[in-house]
C-alpha positions in Angstrom: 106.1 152.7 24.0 107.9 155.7 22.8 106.7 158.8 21.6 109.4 161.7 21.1 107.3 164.3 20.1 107.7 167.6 20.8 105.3 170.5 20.8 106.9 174.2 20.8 104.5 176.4 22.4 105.6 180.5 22.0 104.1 182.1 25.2 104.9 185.2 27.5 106.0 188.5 26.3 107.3 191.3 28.1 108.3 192.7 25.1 105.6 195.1 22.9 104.1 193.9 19.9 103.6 190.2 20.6 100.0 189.9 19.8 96.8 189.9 21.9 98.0 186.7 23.9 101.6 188.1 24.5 101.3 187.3 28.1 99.4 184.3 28.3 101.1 181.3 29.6 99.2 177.6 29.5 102.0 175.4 31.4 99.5 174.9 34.7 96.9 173.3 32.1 99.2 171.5 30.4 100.9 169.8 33.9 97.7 168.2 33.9 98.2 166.3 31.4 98.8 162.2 31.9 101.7 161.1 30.0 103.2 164.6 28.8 106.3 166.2 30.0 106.2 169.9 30.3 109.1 171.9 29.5 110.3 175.5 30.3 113.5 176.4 30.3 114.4 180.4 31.4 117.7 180.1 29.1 118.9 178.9 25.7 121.5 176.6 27.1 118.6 175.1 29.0 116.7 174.4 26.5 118.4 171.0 24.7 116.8 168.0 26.1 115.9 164.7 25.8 112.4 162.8 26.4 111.2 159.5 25.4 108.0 160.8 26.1 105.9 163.5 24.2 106.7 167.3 25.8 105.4 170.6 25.8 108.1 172.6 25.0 107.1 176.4 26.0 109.2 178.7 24.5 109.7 182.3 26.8 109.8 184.2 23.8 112.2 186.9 25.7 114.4 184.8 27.4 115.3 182.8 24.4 115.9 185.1 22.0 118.3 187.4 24.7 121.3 187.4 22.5 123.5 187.6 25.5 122.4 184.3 26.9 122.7 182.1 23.7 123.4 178.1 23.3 127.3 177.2 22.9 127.9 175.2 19.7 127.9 172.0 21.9 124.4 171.6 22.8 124.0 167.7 22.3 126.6 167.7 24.8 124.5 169.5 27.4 121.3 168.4 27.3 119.3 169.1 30.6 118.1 166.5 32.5 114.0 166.4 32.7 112.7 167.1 36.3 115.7 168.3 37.4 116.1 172.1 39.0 118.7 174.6 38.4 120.2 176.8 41.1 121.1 180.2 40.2 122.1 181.4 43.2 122.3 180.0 46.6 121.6 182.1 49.5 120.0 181.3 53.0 117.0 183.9 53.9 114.1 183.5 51.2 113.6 180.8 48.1 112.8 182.0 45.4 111.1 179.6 42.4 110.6 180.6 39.1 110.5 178.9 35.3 110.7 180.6 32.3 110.0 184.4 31.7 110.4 184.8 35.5 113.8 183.9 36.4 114.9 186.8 35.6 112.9 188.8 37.4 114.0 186.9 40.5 117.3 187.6 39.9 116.9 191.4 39.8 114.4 191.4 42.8 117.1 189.2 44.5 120.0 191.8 43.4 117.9 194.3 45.1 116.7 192.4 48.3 121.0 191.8 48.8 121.2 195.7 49.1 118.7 195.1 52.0 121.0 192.7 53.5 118.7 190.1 52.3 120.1 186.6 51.0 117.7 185.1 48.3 118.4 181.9 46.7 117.0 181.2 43.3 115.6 178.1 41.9 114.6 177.3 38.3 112.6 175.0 37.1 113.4 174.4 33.8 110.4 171.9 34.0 107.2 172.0 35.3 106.2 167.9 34.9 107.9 166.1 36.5 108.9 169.0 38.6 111.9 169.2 41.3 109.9 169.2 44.2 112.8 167.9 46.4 115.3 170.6 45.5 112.7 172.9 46.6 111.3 171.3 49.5 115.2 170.9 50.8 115.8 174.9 49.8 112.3 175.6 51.8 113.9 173.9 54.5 117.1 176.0 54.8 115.6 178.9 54.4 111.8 178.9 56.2 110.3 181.0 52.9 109.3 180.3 50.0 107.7 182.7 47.1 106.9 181.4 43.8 107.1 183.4 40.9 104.7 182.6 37.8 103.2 184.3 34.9 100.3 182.1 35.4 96.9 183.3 36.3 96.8 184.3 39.8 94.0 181.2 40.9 94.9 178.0 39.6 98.2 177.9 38.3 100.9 175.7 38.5 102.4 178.0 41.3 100.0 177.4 43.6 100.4 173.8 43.3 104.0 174.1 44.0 103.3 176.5 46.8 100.7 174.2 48.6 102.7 170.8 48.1 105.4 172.9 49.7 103.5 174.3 52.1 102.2 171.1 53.4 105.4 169.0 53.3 107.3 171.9 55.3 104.4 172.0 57.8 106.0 168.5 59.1 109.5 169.6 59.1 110.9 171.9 61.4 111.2 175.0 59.8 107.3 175.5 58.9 106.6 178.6 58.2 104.4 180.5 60.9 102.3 181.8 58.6 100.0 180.8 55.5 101.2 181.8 52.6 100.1 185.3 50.8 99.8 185.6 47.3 100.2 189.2 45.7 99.6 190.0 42.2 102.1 191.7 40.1 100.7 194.6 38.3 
């Protein structure tokens, strides 16, 4: 049975004005969801799909409205696969994985860590279920690190799911990390 039906959820800020749940985001209760894909694209050009199935569509309120990342005319022509991880940039020292409101904020922390002579590649999401876990289990596995990037809670979102599946997959491989993973809160 089909059932394209698409929910469009505003959510995240960084940008004043936005109301008193301008930060919130719900996409780690929603992956729990039977039956319902989860959508979160971190561009405009990402956000065209297609899905049989009913989606949560959550809509980074400042990445797609950044004028200088807007969709080309030809968006039926692009749509973005479901499940399916974008690269924005590949490096070899640290992954970093982020959806939404938080790609770009990996890609400035990654501009930065370059300076230090350190070489982070990027992964985006796009969508949180079905997620990509094997393009991020295989970037794990080139580069030994892995920090996830949400605007989730700090307990209980959807990146710590992604950090421990990734955590316990890489434990069997041969470039485990030595170390548990920390989580830090962004202030």
């Amino acid at each position: 049975m089909k059932a394209s039906v698409i929910v469009m959820i505003p959510n995240g800020g960084y940008r004043p004005g936005l109301g008193p749940f301008h930060s919130h985001s719900f996409e780690g209760i929603a992956a729990h969801t039977p039956g319902v894909d989860v959508f979160m694209p971190s561009t405009a050009i990402d956000a065209a799909f297609a899905s049989a199935r009913p989606t949560l569509f959550f809509y980074p309120k400042s990445r797609l409205n950044d004028p200088v990342h807007t969709a080309p005319t030809n968006v039926r022509d692009l749509l973005t696969p479901i499940g399916v991880a974008r690269k924005v940039r590949s490096r070899r020292d640290v992954t970093l994985v982020a959806w939404g409101n938080t790609v770009r904020l990996c890609e400035q922390t990654a501009d930065s860590l370059e300076q230090a002579g350190i070489e982070a590649e990027i992964l985006d999401l796009r969508s949180i279920s079905p997620w990509d876990e094997h393009t991020v289990l295989a970037s794990v596995e080139k580069t030994a690190r892995l920090i996830v990037v949400h605007q989730d809670n700090h307990s209980c979102g959807f990146g710590a799911e992604e950090g421990g599946r990734s955590r316990k997959n890489a434990d069997a491989g041969r470039h485990a990390p030595r170390h548990a993973p920390r989580y830090f809160r962004a202030l």
